[in-house]
N, C-alpha and C positions, 0 to 999 in steps of 0.2 A: 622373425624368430619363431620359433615352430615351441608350443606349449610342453613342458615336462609335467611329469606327474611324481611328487613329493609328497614326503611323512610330512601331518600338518605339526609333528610333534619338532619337525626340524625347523620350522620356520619360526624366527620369534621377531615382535615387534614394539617397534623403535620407542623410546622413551616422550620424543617430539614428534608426533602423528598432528599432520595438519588439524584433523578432527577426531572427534572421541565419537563412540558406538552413540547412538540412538537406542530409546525406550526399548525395554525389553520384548513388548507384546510384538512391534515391527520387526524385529531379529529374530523371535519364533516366526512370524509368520515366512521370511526368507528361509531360514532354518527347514521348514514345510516343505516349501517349492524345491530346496537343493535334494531332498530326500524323494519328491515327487519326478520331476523330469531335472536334474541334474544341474553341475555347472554350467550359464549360458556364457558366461565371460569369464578368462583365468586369470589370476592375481598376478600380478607385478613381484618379484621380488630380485633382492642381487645377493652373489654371492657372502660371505661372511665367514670366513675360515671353513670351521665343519659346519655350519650351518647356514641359511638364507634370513635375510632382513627382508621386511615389507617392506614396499615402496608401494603400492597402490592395492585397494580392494581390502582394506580393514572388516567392513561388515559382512561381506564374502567369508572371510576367515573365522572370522568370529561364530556364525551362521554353520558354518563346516562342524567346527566342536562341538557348538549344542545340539548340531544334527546328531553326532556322533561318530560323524564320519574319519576314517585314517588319514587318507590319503588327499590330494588336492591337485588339480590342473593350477600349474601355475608358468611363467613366461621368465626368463633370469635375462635380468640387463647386463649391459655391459658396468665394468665399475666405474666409468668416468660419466654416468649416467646423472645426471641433477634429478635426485630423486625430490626433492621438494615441489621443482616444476609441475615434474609429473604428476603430483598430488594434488598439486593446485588446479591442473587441466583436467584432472578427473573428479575432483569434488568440484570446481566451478559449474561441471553441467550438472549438477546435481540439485535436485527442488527442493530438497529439504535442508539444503545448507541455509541458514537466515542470515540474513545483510550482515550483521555485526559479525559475525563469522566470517564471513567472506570477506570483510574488510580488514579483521585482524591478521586472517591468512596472506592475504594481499603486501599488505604492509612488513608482514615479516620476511617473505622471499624480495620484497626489495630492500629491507634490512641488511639482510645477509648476504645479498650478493652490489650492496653499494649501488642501485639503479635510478636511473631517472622515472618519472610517471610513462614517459614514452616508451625505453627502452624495456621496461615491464611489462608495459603493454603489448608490443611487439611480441615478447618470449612468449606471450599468455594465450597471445590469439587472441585479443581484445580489441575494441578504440580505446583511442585512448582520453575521451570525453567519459565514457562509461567507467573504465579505472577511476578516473579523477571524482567520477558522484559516487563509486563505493566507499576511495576514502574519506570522504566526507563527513561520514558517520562517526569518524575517530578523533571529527573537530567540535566537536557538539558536547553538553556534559551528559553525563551515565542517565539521567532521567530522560533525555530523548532516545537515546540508544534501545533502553527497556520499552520506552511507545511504540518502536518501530519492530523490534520483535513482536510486541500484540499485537500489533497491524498484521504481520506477518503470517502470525500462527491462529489469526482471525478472531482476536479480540475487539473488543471496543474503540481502541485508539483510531485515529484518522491519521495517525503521521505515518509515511512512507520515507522510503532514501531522498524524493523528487521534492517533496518538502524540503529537507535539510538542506539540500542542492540549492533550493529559492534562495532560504534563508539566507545562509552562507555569502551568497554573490549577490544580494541585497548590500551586507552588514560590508561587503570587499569595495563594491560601489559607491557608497554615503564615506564608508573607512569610519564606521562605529561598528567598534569591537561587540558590543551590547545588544546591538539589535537585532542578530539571529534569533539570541533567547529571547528576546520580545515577541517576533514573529510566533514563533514556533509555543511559546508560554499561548497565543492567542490561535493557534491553531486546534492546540486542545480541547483549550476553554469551550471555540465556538465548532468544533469541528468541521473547520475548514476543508474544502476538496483543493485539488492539485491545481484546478482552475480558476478558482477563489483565491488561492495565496498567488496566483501569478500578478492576478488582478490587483490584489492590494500592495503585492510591492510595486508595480506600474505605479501606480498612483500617488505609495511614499516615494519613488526616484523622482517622477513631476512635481510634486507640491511636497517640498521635505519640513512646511509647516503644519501637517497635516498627519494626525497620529494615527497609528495601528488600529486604531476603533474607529476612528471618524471614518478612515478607509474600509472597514468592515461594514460600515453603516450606508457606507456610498454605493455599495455594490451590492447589498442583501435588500436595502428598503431606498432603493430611488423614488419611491412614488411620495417618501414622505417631505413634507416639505422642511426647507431649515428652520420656520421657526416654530415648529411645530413640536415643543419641548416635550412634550409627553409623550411622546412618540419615540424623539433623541431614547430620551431616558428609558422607553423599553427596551432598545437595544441592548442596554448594557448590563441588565440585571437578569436575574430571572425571576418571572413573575407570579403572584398567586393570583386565586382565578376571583381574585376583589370584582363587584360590581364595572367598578370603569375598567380596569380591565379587561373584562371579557366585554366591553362594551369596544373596546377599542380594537379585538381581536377579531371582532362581526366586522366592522367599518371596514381594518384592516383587508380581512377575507373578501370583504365586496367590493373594495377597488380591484385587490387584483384578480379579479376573475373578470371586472368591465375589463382591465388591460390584456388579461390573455386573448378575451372575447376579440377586441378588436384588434389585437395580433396576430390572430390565429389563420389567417391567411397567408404566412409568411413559408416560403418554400425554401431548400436547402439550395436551391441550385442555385440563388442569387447571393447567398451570403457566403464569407468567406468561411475557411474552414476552423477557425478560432471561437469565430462567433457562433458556429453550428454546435462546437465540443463546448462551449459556456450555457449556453439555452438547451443541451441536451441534458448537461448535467444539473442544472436548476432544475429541469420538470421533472428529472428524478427524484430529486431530495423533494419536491413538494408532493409527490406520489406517495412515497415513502413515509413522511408524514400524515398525510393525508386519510394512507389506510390504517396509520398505527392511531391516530386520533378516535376515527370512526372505529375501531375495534376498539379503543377501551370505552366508547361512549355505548357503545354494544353490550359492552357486557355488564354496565350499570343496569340495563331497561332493554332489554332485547324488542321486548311489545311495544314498547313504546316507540322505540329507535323506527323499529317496522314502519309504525304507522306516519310517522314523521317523513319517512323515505317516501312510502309511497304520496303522501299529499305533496313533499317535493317535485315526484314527477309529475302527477296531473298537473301542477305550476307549471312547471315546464313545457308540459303536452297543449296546455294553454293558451301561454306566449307564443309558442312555434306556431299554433293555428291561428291568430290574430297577425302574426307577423305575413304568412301566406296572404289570407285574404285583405292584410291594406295593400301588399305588394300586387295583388289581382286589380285592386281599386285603382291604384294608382295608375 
């Protein structure tokens, strides 16, 4: 169907619009581009007596007015058109629709039209593996929903959909209604990654006498031993920087840096690919730590921190030359 060109004064839109406009400053800034180089894509609409209904391209439309513009390229469906689908096919590819969005949309065209998770799937153009982790979000209570937009819109939070997903088919597996929000209450807390919460449900499905923390403790601090209570117990609090303490956070830091040391030979090509996304994602989060620690230790003692680094290295420059020359000896 070949584009028409309509008064935008004729078109008007629908009362259940999959999605509502976006921030104002993003609609000027389209608003800009339509006045700069023009419509690149024309709206959707069907007919409606004397006038057109939307069916797709709401922020186009909208973008059009505040340009200022009369007139609009637009496409007129037929009327036996499933104007909801279409909305959903064209806000789905869209980056700025957030999960819960996209899940409430999801859920309502299979609402309305009585469908199964497949046959939804199917009209969407979807798997239907991916349908089924969208709505997932809508089994969860409102305070994970709210994490998962910050995640989203790049807040703080660590939960994504892939989380709830764990969760979910942990709590279907055991058949404890309760232990998603367990999961997911401990996700926050310790801000788990996607590869950390696989690992710990693994571990409650194995050993289901074995709680959400022990499992969090099994996998973040293996090197410490079980009965090594003071250690347990720093896991699960947060600590101030007491004498023992930070005496326990040197100790800490100096095993595992002997264990990366004599890790550190380990290549990708021999390990599976699970094992590679687990170890890639731990050296980041200890990176990441690492430089946010030394930055705020920096900006206590800048001169000091200096000088500290550099007699670090000469240590370093040190050992490396004594390790050469026994290796020469030997």
């Amino acid at each position: 169907m070949d584009p028409v060109r309509l008064d935008i004064d004729q078109i008007v839109i629908p009362s259940s619009s999959v999605r509502g406009p976006r921030d104002g400053e993003s609609l000027q800034g389209l608003a800009d581009s339509l006045t700069e180089v023009g419509l690149l894509q024309p709206i959707l609409v069907r007919r409606c007596g004397e006038q057109y209904e939307l069916v797709a391209g709401l922020r186009r439309l909208l973008a059009a007015r505040q340009a200022g513009l009369e007139t609009i390229e637009a496409v007129v469906m037929a009327d036996d058109v499933d104007t909801l689908q279409i909305q959903l096919v064209e806000n789905l590819q869209r980056e700025d629709l957030n999960p819960v969005e996209r899940a409430q949309a999801v859920h309502a065209f299979i609402t309305l039209h009585n469908l199964s998770k497949s046959e939804a799937a199917k009209r969407l153009g979807i798997p239907r593996t991916t349908l089924t982790d969208w709505l997932d979000l809508l089994e969860v209570p409102q305070r994970f929903r709210e994490a998962v937009v910050d995640n989203f819109n790049g807040g703080d939070s660590p939960l994504t959909p892939s989380h709830v997903s764990e969760a979910l088919a942990l709590g279907n597996t055991l058949n404890s209604p309760y232990l998603p929000e367990l999961l997911l209450d401990a996700v926050l807390k310790h801000k788990l990654s996607k590869a950390e919460t696989r690992q710990v449900a693994k571990i409650i499905r194995e050993h289901r006498d074995v709680s959400i923390e022990e499992a969090i403790r099994a996998i973040r601090y293996p090197y410490w031993l079980e009965d090594d209570e003071e250690a347990a117990a720093a896991a699960d609090e947060d600590l101030w920087p007491h004498e023992e303490n930070l005496k326990l956070l040197v100790n800490t830091l100096a095993r595992s840096t002997r264990m990366l040391e004599k890790m550190n030979h380990l290549s990708g090509r021999f390990l599976s690919k699970d094992t590679v996304s687990q170890l890639v994602d731990q050296y980041l989060q200890i990176s990441e730590l690492t430089e946010r620690a030394i930055a705020r230790l920096r900006m206590e003692d800048p001169e000091l921190l200096a000088q500290i680094e550099r007699e670090v290295k000469a240590r370093r420059a040190r050992r490396k030359l004594l390790k050469q020359r026994s290796s020469r000896v030997s």
